[in-house]
C-alpha positions in Angstrom: -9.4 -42.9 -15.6 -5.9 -44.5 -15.0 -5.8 -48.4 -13.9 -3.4 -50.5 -12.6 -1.9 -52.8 -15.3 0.1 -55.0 -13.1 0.9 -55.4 -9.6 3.5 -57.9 -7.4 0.2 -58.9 -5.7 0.9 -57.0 -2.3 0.0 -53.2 -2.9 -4.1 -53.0 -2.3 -5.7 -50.4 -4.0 -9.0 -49.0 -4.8 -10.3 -47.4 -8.6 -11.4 -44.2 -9.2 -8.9 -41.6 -8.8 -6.8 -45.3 -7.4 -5.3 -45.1 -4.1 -2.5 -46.9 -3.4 -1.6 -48.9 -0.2 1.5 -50.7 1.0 -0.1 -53.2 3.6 3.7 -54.5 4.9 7.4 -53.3 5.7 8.3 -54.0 2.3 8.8 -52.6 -1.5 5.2 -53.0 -3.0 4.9 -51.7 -6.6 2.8 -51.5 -9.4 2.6 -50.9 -13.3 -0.4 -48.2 -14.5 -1.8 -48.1 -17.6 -1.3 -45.1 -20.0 -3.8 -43.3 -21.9 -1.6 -41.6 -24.6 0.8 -43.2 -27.3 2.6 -40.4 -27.3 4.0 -40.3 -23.8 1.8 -39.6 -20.5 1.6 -37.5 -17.3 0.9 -38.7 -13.9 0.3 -36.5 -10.8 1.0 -38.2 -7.5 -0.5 -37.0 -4.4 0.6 -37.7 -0.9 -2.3 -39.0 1.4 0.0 -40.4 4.1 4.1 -41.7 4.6 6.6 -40.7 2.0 8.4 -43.9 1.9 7.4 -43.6 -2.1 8.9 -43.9 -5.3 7.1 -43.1 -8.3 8.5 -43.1 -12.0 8.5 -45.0 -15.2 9.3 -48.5 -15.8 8.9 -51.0 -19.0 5.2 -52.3 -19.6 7.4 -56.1 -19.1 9.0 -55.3 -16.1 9.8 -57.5 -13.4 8.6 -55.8 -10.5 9.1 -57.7 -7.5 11.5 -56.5 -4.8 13.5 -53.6 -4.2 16.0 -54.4 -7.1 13.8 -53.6 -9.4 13.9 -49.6 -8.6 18.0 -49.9 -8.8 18.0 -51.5 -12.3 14.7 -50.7 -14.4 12.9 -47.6 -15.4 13.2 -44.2 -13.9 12.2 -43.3 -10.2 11.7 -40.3 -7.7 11.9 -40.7 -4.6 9.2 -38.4 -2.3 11.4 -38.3 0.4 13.9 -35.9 -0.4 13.1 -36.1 -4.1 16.0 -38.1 -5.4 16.4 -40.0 -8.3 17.0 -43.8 -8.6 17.4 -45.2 -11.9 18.8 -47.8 -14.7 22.4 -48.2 -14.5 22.4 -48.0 -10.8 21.8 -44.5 -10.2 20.9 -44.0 -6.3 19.7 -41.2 -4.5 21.2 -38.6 -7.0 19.8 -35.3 -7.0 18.0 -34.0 -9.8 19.5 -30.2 -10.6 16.8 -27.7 -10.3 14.3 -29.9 -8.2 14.2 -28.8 -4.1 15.2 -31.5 -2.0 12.0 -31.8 0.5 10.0 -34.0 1.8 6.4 -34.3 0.6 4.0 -33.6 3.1 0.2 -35.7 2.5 -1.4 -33.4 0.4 1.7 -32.2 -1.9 1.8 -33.4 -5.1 4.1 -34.7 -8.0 3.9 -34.4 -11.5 5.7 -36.9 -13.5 5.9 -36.1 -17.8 7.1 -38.9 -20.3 7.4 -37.8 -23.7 8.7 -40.3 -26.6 9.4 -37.2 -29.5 11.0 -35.4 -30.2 13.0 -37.3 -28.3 12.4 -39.5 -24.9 11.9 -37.2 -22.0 11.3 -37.4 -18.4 10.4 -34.7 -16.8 9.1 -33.7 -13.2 7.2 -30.8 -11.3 5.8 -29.8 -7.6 3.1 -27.6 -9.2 2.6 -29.3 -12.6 4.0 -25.8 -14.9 7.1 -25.5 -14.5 9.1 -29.2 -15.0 12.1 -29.7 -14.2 14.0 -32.2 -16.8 15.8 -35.5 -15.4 19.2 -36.5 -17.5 18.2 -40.4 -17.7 18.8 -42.6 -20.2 16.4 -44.8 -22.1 16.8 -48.0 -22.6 13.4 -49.7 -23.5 10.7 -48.5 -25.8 7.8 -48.7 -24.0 7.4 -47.4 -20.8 4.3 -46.8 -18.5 3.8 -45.0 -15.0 5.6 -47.3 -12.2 4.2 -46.2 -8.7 6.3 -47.9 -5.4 6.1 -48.0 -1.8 7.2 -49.1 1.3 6.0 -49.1 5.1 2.9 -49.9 5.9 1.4 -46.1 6.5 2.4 -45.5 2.8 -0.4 -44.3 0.8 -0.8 -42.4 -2.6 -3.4 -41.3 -5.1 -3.2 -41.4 -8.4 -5.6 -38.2 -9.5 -5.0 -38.2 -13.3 -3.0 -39.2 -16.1 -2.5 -37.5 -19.1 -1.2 -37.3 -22.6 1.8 -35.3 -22.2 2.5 -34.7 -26.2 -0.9 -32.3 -25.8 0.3 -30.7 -22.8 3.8 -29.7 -24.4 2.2 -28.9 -27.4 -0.4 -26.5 -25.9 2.7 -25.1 -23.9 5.0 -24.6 -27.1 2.0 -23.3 -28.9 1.6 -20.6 -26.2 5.3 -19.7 -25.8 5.0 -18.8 -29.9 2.1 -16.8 -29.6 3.9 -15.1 -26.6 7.2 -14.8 -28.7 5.2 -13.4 -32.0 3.4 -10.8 -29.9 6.7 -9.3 -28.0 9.3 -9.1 -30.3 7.0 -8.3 -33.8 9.5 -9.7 -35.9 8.4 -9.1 -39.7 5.4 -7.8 -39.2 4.0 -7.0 -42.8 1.2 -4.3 -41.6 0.1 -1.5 -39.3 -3.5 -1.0 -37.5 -3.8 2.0 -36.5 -6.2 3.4 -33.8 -6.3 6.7 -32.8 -2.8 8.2 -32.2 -1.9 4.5 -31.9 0.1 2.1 -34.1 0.5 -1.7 -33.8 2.8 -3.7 -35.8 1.2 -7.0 -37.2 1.0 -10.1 -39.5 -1.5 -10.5 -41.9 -1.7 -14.0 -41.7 -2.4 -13.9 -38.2 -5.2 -10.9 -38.0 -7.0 -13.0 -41.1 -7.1 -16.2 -38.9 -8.2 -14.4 -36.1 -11.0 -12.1 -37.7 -13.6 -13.3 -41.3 -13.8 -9.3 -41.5 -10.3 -8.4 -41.4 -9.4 -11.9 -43.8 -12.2 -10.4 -46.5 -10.2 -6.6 -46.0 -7.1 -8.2 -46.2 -8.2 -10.5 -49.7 -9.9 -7.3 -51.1 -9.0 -4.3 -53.0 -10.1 -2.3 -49.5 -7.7 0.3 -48.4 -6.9 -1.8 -45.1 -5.3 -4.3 -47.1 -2.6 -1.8 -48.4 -2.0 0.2 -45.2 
């Protein structure tokens, strides 16, 4: 369950999936703990306003004020889904992401990865992510939730390790790539009048019986 590891002492919010609230007409923010070392991903859900930025930011950050989303860490903003970032980026578009307004009830998925390389990715439907070109400056960042306006208010609904969600992605875009262009396969099953190319290796970790054909002097294993 994600938790807030630091605030500026003016966002209110409540555990559980947390909901955040801005109680004044002013930039409230707040650091959130990551479960994963390997990077993280948050999903943001409107509940009301879109006066809200959401992002990454260093674990040491000063947080206070509205400077702080101009020069540290990496931010979206839900209105219009704009990036603000380090170096002074403002309200640049992000190529590929729509630029909308998030309605309460509309969600945004935010993915930080540290390898390969650092990564920042972001989605409206949490599939299909849409890379931001930042630049990283800090080694250890954590999920950085802002917001202004007092009828601003977010949940937080889960954070994840986003090394196991690429990895189960990459994992299925390879099974995927094996199955449709049968490059090398190294033996036929045959069924009926119908013939399918495959790999050995990958019928004998899928099946004990056709691993002990395969390892045996049956006639599968030379056909």
């Amino acid at each position: 369950m994600p938790k807030v590891l630091k605030s500026d002492g003016a966002l209110q919010w409540d555990e559980g999936p947390i909901a955040l609230k801005c109680p004044e007409r002013t930039w409230s923010s707040a650091l959130l703990q990551a479960s994963g070392r390997g990077g993280f991903v948050m999903k943001v859900v409107v509940v009301r306003g879109c006066s809200i930025m959401a992002g990454i930011a260093p674990a040491d950050a000063d947080i206070s004020g509205a400077a702080f989303l101009r020069n540290v860490g990496h931010h979206i903003c839900l209105y219009r889904l704009t990036w603000y970032g380090e170096g002074g980026i403002e309200n640049r578009t992000v190529v590929g992401l729509p630029q909308k307004v998030l309605a309460p009830g509309e969600e945004l998925h935010l993915r930080y990865v540290l390898k390969p390389q650092p990564e920042l990715a972001v989605s409206l439907d949490g599939k299909s992510f849409t890379r931001v070109p930042a630049q990283f400056t800090h080694a250890n960042y954590v999920p950085s939730v802002s917001l202004w306006d007092s009828d601003a208010t977010v949940q937080i609904q889960d954070l994840g390790e986003a090394f196991e969600q690429r990895a189960s992605e990459g994992r299925k875009l390879m099974q995927d790539g094996i199955w449709q262009d049968r490059l090398f396969t190294d033996c036929t099953v045959t069924c009926g009048s119908s013939e399918f190319p495959c790999h050995r290796a990958v019928l004998a970790k899928a099946s004990a019986v056709w691993r002990t054909a395969l390892e045996s002097s049956f006639r599968e294993s030379h056909d």
